[in-house]
VEXDREN-915108 format. One record per atom (N, C-alpha, C): residue number from 0; atom name; x, y negated, z. Coordinates in Angstrom, 2 decimals, always signed. Layout:
(site NUM; CA; (X; Y; Z))
...
# end
This chain:
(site 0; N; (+0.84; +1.17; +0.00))
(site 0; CA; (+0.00; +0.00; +0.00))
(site 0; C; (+0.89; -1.23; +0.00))
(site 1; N; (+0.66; -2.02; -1.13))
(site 1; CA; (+1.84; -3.35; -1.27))
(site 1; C; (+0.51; -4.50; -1.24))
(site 2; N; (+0.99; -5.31; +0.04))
(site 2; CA; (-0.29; -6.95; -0.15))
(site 2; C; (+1.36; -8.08; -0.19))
(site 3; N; (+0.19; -8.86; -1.01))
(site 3; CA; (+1.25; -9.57; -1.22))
(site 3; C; (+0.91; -11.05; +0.19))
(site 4; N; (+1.36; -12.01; +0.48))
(site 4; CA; (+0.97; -12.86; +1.80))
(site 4; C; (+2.20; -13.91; +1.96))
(site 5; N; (+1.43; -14.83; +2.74))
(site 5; CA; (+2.73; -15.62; +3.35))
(site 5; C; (+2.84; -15.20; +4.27))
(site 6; N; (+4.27; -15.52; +4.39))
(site 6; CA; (+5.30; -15.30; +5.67))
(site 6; C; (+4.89; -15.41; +6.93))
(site 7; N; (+3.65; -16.31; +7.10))
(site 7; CA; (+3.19; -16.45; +8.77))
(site 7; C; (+2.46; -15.45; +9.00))
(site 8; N; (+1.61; -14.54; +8.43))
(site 8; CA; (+1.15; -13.60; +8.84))
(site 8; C; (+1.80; -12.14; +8.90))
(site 9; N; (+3.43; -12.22; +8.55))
(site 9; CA; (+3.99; -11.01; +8.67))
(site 9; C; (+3.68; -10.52; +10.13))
(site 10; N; (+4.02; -11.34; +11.49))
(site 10; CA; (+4.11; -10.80; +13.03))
(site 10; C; (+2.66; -10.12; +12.82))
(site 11; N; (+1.21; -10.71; +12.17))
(site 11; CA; (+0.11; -10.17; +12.89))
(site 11; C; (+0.19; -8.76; +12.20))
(site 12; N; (+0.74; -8.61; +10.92))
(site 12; CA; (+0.50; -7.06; +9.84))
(site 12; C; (+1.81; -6.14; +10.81))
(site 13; N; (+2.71; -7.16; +11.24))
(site 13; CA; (+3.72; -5.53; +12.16))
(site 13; C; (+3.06; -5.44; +13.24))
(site 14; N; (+2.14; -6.23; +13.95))
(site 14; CA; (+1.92; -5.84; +15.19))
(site 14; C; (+0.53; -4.66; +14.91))
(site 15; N; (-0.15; -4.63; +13.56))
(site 15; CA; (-1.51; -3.64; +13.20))
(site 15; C; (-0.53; -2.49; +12.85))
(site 16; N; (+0.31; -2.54; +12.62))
(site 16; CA; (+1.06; -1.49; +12.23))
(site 16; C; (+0.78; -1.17; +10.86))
(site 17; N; (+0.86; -1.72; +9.81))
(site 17; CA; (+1.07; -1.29; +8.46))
(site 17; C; (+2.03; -0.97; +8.42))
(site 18; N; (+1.53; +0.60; +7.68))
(site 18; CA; (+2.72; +1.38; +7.37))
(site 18; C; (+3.79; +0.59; +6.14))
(site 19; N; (+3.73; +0.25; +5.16))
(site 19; CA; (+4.27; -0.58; +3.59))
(site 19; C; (+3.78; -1.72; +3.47))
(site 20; N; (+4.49; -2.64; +3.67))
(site 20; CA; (+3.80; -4.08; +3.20))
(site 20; C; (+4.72; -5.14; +2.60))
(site 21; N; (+4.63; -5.79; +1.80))
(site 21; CA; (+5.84; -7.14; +1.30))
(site 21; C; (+5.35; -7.90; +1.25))
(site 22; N; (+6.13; -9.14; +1.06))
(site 22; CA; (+5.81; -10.45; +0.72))
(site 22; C; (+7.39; -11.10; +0.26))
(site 23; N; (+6.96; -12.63; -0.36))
(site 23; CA; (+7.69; -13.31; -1.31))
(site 23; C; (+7.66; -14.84; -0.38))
(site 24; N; (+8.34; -15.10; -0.24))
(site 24; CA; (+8.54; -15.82; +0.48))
(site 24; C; (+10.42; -16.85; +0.00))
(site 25; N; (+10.06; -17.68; -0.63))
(site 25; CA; (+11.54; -18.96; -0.65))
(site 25; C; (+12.21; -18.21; -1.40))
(site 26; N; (+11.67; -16.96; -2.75))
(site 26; CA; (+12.41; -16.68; -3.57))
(site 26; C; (+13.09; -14.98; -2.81))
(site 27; N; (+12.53; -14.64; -1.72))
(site 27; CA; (+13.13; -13.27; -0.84))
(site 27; C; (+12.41; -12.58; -0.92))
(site 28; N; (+12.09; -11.19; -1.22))
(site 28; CA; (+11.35; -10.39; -0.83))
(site 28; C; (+11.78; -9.57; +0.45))
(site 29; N; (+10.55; -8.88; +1.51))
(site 29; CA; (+11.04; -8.64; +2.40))
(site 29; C; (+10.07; -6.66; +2.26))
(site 30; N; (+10.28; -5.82; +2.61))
(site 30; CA; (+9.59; -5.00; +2.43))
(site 30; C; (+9.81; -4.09; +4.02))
(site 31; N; (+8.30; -4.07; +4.60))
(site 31; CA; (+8.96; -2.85; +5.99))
(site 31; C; (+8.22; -1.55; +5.53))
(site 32; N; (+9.38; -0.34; +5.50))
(site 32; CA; (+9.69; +0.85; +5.21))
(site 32; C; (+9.20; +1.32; +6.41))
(site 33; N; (+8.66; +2.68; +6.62))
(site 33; CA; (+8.49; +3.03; +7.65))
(site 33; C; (+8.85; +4.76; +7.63))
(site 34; N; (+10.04; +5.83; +8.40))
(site 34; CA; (+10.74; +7.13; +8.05))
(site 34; C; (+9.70; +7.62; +8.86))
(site 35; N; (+9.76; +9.29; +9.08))
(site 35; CA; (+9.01; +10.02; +9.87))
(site 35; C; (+9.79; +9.12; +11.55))
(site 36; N; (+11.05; +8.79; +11.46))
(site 36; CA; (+11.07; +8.65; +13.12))
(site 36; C; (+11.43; +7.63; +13.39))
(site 37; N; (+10.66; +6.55; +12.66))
(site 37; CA; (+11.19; +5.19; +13.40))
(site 37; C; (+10.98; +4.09; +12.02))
(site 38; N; (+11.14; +2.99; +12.55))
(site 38; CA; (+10.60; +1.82; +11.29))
(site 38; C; (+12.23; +1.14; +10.94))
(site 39; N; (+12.25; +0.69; +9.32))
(site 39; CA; (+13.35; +0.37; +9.19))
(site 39; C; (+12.94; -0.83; +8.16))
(site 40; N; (+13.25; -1.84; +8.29))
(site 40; CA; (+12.89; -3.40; +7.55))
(site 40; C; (+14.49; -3.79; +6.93))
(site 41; N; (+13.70; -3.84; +5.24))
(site 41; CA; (+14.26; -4.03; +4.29))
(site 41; C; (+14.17; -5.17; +3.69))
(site 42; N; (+14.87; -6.45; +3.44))
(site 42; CA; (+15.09; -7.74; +2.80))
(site 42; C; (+15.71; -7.57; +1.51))
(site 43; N; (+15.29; -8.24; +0.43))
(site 43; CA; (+16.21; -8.20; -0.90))
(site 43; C; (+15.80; -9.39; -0.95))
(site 44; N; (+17.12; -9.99; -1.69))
(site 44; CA; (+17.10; -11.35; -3.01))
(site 44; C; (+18.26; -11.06; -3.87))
(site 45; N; (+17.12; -10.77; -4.87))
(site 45; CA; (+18.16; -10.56; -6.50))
(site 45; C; (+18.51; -8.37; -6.18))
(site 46; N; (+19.50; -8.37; -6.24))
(site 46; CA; (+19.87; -7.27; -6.50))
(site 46; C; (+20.55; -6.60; -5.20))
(site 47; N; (+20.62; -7.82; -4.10))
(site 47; CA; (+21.09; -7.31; -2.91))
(site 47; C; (+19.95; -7.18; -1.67))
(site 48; N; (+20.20; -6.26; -0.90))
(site 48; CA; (+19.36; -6.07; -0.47))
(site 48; C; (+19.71; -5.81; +1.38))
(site 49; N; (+19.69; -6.27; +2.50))
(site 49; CA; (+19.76; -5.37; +4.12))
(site 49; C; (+18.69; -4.98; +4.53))
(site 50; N; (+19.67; -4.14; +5.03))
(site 50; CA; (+18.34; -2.96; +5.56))
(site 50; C; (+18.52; -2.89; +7.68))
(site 51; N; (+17.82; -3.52; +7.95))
(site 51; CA; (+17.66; -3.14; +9.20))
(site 51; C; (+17.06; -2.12; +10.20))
(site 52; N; (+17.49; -1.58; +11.29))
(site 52; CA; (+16.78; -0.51; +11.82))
(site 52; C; (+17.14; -0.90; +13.37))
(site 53; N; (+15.67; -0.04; +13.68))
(site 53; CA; (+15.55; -0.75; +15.45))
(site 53; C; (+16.62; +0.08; +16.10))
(site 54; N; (+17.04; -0.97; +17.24))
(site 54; CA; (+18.00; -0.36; +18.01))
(site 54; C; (+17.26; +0.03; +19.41))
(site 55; N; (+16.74; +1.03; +19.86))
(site 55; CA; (+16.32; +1.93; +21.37))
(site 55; C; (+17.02; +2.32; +22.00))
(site 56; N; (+16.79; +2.21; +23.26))
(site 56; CA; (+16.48; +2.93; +24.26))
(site 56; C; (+16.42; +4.47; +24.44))
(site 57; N; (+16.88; +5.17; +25.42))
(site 57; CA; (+16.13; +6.63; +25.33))
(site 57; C; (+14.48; +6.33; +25.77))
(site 58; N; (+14.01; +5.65; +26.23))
(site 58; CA; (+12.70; +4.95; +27.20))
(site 58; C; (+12.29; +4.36; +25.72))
(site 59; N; (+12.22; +4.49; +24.52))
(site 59; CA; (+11.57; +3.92; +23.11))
(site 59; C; (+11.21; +2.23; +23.22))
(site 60; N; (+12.26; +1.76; +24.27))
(site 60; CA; (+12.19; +0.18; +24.21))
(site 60; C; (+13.27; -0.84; +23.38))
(site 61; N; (+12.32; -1.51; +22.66))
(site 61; CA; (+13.45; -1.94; +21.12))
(site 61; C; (+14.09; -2.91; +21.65))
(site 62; N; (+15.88; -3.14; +21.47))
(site 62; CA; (+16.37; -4.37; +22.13))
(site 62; C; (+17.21; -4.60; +21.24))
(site 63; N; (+16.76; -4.14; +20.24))
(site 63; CA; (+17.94; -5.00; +19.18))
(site 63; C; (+17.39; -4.81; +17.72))
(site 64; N; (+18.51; -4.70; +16.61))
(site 64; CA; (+18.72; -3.88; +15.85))
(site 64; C; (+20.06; -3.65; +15.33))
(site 65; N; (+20.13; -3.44; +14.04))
(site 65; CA; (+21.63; -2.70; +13.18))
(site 65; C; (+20.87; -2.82; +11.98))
(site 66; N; (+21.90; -4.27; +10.80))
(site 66; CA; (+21.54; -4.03; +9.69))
(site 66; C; (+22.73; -3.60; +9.00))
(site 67; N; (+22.41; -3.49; +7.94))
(site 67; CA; (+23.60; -2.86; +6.43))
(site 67; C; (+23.45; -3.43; +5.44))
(site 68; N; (+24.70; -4.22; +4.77))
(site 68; CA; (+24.85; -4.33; +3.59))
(site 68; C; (+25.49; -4.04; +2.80))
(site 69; N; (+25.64; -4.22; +1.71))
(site 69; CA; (+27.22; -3.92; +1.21))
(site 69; C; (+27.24; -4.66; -0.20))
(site 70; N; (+28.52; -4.91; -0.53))
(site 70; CA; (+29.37; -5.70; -1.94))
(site 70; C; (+29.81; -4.33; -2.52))
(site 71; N; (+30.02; -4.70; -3.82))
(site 71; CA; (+30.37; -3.59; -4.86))
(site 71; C; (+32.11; -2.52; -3.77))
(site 72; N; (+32.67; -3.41; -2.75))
(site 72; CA; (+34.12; -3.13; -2.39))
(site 72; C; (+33.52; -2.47; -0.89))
(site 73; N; (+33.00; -3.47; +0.06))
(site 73; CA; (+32.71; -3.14; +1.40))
(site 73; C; (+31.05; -2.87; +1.86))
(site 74; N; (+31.35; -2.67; +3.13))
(site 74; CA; (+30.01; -1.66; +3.68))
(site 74; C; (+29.80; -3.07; +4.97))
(site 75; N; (+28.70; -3.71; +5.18))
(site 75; CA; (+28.84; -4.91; +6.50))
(site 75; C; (+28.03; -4.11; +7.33))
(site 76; N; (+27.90; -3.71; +8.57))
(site 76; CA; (+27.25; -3.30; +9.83))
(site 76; C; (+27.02; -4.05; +10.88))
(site 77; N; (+25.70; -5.02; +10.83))
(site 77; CA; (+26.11; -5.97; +12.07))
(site 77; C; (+25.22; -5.51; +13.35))
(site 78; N; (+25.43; -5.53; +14.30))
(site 78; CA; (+24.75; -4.98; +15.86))
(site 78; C; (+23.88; -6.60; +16.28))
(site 79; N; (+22.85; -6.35; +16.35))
(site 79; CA; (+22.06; -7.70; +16.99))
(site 79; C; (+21.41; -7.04; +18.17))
(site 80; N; (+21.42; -8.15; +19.01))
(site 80; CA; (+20.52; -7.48; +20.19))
(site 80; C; (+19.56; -8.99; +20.80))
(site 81; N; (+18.22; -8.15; +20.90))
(site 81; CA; (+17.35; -9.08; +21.68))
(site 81; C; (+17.46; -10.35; +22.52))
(site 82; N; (+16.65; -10.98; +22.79))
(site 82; CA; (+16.67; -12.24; +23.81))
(site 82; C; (+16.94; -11.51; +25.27))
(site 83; N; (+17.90; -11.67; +26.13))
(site 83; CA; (+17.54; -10.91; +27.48))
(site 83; C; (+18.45; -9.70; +27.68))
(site 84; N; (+19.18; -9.37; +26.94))
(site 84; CA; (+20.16; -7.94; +26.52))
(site 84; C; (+21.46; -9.21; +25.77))
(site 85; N; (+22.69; -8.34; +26.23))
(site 85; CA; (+23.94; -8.55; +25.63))
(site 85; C; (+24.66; -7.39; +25.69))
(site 86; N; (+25.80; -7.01; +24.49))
(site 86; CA; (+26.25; -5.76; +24.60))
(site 86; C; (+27.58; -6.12; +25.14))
(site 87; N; (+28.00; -4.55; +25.54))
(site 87; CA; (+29.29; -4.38; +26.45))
(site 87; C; (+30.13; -3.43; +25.79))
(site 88; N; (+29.43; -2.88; +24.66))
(site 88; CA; (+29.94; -1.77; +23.68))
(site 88; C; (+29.41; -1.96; +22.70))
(site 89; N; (+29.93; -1.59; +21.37))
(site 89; CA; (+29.52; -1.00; +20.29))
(site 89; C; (+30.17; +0.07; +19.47))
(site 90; N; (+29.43; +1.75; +19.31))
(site 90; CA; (+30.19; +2.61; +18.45))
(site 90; C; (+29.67; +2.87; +17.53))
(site 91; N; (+30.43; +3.22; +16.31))
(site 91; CA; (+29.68; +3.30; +15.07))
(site 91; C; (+30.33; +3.89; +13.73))
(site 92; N; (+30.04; +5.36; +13.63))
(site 92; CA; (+30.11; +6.38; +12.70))
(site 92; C; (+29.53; +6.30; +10.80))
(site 93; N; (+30.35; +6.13; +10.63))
(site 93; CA; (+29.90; +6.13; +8.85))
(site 93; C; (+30.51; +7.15; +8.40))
(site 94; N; (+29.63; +8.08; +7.19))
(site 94; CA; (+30.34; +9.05; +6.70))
(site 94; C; (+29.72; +9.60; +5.29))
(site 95; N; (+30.18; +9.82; +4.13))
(site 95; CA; (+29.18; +10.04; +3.42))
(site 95; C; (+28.83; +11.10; +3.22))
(site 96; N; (+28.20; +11.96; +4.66))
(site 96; CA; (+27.34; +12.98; +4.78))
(site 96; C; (+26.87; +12.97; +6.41))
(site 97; N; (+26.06; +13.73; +6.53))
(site 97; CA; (+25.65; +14.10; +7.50))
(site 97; C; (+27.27; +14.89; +8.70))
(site 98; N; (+27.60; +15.73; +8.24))
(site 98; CA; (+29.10; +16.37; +8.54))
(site 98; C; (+30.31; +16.04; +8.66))
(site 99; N; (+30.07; +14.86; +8.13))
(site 99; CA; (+31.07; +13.88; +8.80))
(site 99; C; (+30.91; +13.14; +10.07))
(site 100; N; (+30.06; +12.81; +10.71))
(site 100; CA; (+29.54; +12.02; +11.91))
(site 100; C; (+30.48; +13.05; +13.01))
(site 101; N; (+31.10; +12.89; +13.91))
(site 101; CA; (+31.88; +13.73; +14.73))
(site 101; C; (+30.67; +14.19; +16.02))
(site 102; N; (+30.96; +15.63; +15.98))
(site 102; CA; (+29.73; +15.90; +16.84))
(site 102; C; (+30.63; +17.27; +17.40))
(site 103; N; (+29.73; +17.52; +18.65))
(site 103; CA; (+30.50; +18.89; +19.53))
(site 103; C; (+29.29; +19.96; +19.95))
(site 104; N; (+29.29; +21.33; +20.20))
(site 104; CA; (+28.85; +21.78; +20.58))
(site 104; C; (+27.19; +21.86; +19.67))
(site 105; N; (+26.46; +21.78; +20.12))
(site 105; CA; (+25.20; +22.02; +19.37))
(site 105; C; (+24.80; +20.79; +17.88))
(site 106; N; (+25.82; +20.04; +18.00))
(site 106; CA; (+25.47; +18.85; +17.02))
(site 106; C; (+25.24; +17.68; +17.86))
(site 107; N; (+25.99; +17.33; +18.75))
(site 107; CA; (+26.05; +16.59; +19.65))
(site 107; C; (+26.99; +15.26; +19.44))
(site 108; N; (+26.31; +14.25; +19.39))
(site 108; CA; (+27.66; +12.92; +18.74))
(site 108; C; (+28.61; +13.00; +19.69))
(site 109; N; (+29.85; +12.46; +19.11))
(site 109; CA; (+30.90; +12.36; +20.32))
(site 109; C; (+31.52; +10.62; +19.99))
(site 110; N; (+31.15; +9.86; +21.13))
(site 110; CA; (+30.93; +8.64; +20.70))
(site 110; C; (+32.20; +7.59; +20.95))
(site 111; N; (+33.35; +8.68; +21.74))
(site 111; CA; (+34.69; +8.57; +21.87))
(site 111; C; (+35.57; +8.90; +20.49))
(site 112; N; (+34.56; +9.77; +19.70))
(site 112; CA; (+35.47; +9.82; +18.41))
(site 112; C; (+35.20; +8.81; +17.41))
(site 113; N; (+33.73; +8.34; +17.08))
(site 113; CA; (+33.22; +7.13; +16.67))
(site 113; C; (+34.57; +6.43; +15.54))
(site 114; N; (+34.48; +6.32; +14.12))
(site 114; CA; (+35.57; +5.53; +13.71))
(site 114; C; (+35.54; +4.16; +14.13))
(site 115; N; (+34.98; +3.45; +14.56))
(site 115; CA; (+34.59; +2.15; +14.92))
(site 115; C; (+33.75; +1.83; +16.37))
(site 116; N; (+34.44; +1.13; +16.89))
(site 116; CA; (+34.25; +0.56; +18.03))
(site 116; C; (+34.97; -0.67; +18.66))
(site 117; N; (+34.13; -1.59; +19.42))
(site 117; CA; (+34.54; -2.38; +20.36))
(site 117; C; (+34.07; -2.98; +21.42))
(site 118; N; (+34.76; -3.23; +22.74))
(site 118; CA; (+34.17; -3.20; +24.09))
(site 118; C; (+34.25; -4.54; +24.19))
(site 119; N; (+33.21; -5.30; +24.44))
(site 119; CA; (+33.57; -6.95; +24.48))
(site 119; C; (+33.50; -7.18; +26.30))
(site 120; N; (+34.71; -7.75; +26.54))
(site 120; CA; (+35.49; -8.47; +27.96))
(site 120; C; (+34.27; -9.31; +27.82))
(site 121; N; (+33.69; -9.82; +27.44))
(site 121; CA; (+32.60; -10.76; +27.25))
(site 121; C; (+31.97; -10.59; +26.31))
(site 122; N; (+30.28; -10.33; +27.35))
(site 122; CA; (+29.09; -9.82; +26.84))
(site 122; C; (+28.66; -10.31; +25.49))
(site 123; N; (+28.35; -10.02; +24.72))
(site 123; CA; (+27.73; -10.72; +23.41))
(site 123; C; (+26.71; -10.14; +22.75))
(site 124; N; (+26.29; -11.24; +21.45))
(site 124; CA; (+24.74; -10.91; +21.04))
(site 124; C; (+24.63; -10.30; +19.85))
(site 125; N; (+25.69; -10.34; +19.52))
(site 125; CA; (+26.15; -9.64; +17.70))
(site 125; C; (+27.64; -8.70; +17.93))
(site 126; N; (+27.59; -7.98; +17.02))
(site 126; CA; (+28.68; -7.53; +16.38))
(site 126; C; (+29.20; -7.25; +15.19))
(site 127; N; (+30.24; -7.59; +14.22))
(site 127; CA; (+29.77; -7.19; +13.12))
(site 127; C; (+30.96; -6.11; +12.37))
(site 128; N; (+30.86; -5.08; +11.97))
(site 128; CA; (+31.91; -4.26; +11.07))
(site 128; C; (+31.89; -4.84; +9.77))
(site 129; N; (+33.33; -4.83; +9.14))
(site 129; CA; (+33.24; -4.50; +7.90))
(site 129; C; (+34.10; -3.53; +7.23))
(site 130; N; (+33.71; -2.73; +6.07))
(site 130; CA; (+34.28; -1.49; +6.39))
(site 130; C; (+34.44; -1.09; +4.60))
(site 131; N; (+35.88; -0.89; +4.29))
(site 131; CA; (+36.09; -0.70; +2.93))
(site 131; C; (+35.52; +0.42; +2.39))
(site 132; N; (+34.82; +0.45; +1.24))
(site 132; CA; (+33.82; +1.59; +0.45))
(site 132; C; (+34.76; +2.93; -0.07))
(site 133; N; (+35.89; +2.69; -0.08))
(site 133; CA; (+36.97; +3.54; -0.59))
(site 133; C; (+37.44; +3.89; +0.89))
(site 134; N; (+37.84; +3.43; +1.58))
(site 134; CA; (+37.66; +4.00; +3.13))
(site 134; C; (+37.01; +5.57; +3.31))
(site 135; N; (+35.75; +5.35; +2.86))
(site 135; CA; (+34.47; +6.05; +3.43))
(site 135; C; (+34.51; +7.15; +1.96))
(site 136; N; (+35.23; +6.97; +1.07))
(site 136; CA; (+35.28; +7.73; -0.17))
(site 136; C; (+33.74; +7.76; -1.08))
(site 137; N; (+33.19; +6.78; -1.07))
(site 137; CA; (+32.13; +5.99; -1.69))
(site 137; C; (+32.14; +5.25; -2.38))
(site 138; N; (+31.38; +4.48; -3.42))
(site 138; CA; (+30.58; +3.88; -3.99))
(site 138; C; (+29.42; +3.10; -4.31))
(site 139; N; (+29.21; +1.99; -4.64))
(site 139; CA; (+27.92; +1.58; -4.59))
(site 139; C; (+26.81; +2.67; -5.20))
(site 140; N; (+25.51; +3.08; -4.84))
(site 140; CA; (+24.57; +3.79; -5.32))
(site 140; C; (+24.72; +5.59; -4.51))
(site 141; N; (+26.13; +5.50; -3.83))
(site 141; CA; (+26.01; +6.47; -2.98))
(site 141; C; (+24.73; +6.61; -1.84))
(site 142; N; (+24.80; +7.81; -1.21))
(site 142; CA; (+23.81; +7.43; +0.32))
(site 142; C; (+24.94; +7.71; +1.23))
(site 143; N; (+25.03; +6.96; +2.35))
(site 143; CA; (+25.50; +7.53; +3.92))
(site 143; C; (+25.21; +7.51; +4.89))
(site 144; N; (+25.81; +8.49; +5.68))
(site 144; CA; (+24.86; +8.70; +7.03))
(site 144; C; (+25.43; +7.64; +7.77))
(site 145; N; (+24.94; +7.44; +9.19))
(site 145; CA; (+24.98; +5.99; +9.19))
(site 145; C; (+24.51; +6.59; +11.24))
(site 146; N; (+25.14; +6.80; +11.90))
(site 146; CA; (+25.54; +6.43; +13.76))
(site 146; C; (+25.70; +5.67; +14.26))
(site 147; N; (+24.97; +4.87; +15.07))
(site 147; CA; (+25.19; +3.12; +15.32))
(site 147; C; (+24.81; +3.54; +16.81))
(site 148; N; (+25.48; +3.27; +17.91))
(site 148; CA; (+25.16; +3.04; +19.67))
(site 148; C; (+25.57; +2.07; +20.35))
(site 149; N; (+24.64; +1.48; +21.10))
(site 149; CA; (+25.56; +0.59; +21.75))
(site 149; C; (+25.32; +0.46; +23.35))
(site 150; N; (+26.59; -0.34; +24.29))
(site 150; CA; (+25.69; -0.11; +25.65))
(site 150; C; (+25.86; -1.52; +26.04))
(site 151; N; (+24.70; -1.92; +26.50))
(site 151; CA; (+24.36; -2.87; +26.88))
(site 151; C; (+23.91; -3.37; +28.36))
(site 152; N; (+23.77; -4.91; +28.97))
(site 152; CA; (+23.09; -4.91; +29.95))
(site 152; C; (+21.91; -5.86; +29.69))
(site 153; N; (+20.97; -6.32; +30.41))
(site 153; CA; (+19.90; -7.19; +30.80))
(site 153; C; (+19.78; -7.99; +31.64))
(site 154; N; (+19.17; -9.18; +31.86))
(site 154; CA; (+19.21; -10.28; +33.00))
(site 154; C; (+19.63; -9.75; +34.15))
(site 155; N; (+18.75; -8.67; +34.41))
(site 155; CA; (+18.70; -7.99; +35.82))
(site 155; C; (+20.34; -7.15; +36.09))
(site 156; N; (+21.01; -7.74; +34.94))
(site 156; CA; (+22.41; -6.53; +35.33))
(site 156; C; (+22.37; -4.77; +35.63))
(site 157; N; (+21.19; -4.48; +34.59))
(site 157; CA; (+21.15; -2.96; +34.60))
(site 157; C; (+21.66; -2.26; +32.91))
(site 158; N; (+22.38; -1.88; +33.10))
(site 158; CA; (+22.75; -1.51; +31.91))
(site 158; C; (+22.45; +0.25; +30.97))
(site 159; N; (+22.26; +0.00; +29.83))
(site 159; CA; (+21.52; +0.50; +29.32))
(site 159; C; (+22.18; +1.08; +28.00))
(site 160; N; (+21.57; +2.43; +27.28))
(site 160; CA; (+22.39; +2.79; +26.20))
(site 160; C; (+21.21; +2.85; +25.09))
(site 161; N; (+21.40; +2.25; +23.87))
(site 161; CA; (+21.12; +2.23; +23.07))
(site 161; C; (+21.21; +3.03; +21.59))
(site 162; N; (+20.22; +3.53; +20.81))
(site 162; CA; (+20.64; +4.23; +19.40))
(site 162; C; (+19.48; +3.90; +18.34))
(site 163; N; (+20.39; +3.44; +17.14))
(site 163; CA; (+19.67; +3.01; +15.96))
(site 163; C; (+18.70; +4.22; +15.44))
(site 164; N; (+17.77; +3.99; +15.66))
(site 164; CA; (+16.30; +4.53; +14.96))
(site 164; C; (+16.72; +5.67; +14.19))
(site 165; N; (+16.38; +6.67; +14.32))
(site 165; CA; (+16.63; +7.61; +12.85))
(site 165; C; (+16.28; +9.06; +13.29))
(site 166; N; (+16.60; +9.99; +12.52))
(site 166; CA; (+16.55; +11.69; +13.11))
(site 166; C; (+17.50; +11.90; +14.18))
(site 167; N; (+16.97; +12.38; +14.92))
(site 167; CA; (+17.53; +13.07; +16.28))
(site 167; C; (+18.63; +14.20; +15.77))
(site 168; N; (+19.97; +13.93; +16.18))
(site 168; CA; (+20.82; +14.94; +16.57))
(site 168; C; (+20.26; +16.42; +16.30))
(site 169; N; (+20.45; +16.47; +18.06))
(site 169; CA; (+19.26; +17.59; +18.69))
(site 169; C; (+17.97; +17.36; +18.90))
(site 170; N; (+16.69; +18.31; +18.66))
(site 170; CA; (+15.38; +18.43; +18.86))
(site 170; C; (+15.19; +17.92; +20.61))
(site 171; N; (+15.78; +18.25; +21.33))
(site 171; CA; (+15.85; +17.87; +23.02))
(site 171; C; (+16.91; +17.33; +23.12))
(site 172; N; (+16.69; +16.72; +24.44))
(site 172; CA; (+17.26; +16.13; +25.85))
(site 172; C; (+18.44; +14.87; +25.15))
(site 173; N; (+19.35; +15.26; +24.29))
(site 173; CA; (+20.33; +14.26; +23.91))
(site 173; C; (+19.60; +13.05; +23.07))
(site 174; N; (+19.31; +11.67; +23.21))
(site 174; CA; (+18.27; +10.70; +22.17))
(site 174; C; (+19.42; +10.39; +21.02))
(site 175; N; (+20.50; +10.55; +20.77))
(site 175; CA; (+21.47; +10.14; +19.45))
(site 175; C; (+20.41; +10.33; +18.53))
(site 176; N; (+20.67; +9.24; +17.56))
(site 176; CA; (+19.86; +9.66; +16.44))
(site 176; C; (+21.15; +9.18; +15.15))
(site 177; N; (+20.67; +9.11; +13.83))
(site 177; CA; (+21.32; +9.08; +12.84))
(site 177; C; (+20.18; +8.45; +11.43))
(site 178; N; (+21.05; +7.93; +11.02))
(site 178; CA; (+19.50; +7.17; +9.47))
(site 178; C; (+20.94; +7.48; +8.44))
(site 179; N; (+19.99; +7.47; +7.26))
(site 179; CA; (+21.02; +7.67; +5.35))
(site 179; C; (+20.50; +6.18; +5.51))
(site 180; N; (+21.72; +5.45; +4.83))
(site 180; CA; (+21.21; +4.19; +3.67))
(site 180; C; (+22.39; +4.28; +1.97))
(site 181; N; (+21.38; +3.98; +0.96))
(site 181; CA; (+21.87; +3.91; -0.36))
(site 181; C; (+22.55; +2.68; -0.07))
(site 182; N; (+23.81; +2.57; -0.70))
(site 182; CA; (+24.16; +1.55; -1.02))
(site 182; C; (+24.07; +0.94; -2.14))
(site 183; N; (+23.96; -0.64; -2.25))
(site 183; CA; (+23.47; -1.20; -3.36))
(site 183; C; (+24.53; -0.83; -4.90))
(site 184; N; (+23.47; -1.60; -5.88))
(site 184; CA; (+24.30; -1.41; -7.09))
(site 184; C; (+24.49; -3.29; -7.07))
(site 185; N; (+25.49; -4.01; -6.54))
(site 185; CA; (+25.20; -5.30; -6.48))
(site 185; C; (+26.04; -5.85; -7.97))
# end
């Protein structure tokens, strides 16, 4: 289902929960995608396109997100987090497969092996990777799997672990999850 709308009524159509919806807006199109396990909001103008996905909680409370872009050369990964939350970590696995993500025992992430990470001495509200496409032995129009965690705290100084929206690891107890994104043909 595609409606087309202005931009001020996007908050009331995510809060009804439409599953597919866009709009055009200052020359942007914005489109929210929705996977079997979690919602992932997609922006294009022209031929480029980020793709964002919610960042949770094991408790399914959204305090951030993790978008993706990429140039014909690099892969951008930036970590945003909510009003009220700042992170204290960020780890983050790219691979172009599923079998590449470093995992132990039942398929379990191991977030010490993580190719990417950093612990900020001071809390912050972003993070951003950038990460060469030949690195990752890719291409634009490839797909990759895509591990994003981060740990964070809140006003209250309780701190909290976070994972970008996607298929679960394991079916139980561990919440890691994992999302594919295509990379563009820019």
């Amino acid at each position: 289902m595609n409606i087309s709308f202005n931009y001020h009524f996007l908050a009331a159509f995510v809060l009804l929960g439409i599953v597919s919806m866009s709009y055009d807006a200052n020359d942007a199109s914005f489109d929210r995608i929705t996977s079997s396990s979690g919602n992932a909001f997609e922006e294009r103008t022209g031929n480029q396109s980020t793709l964002c996905v919610e960042l949770v909680t094991p408790q399914e409370l959204s305090v951030g997100e993790v978008c993706l872009s990429n140039t014909p050369d690099s892969l951008t990964v930036q970590f945003k987090v909510q009003e009220g939350w700042l992170f204290l970590e960020t780890q983050l696995a790219v691979a172009s497969s599923l079998d590449g993500i470093p995992k132990v025992g039942p398929g379990i992430p191991v977030l010490g092996q993580f190719g990417y990470k950093s612990s900020h001495s001071t809390a912050s509200t972003e993070q951003t990777y950038s990460i060469a496409l030949d690195s990752l032995g890719v291409s634009p129009g490839s797909e990759i799997t895509v591990a994003a965690h981060a740990s964070l705290v809140n006003d209250l100084k309780e701190e909290e672990g976070a994972w970008a929206r996607g298929e679960r690891f394991v079916e139980e107890g561990n919440p890691a999850s994992y999302f594919s994104y295509e990379l563009d043909r820019p």
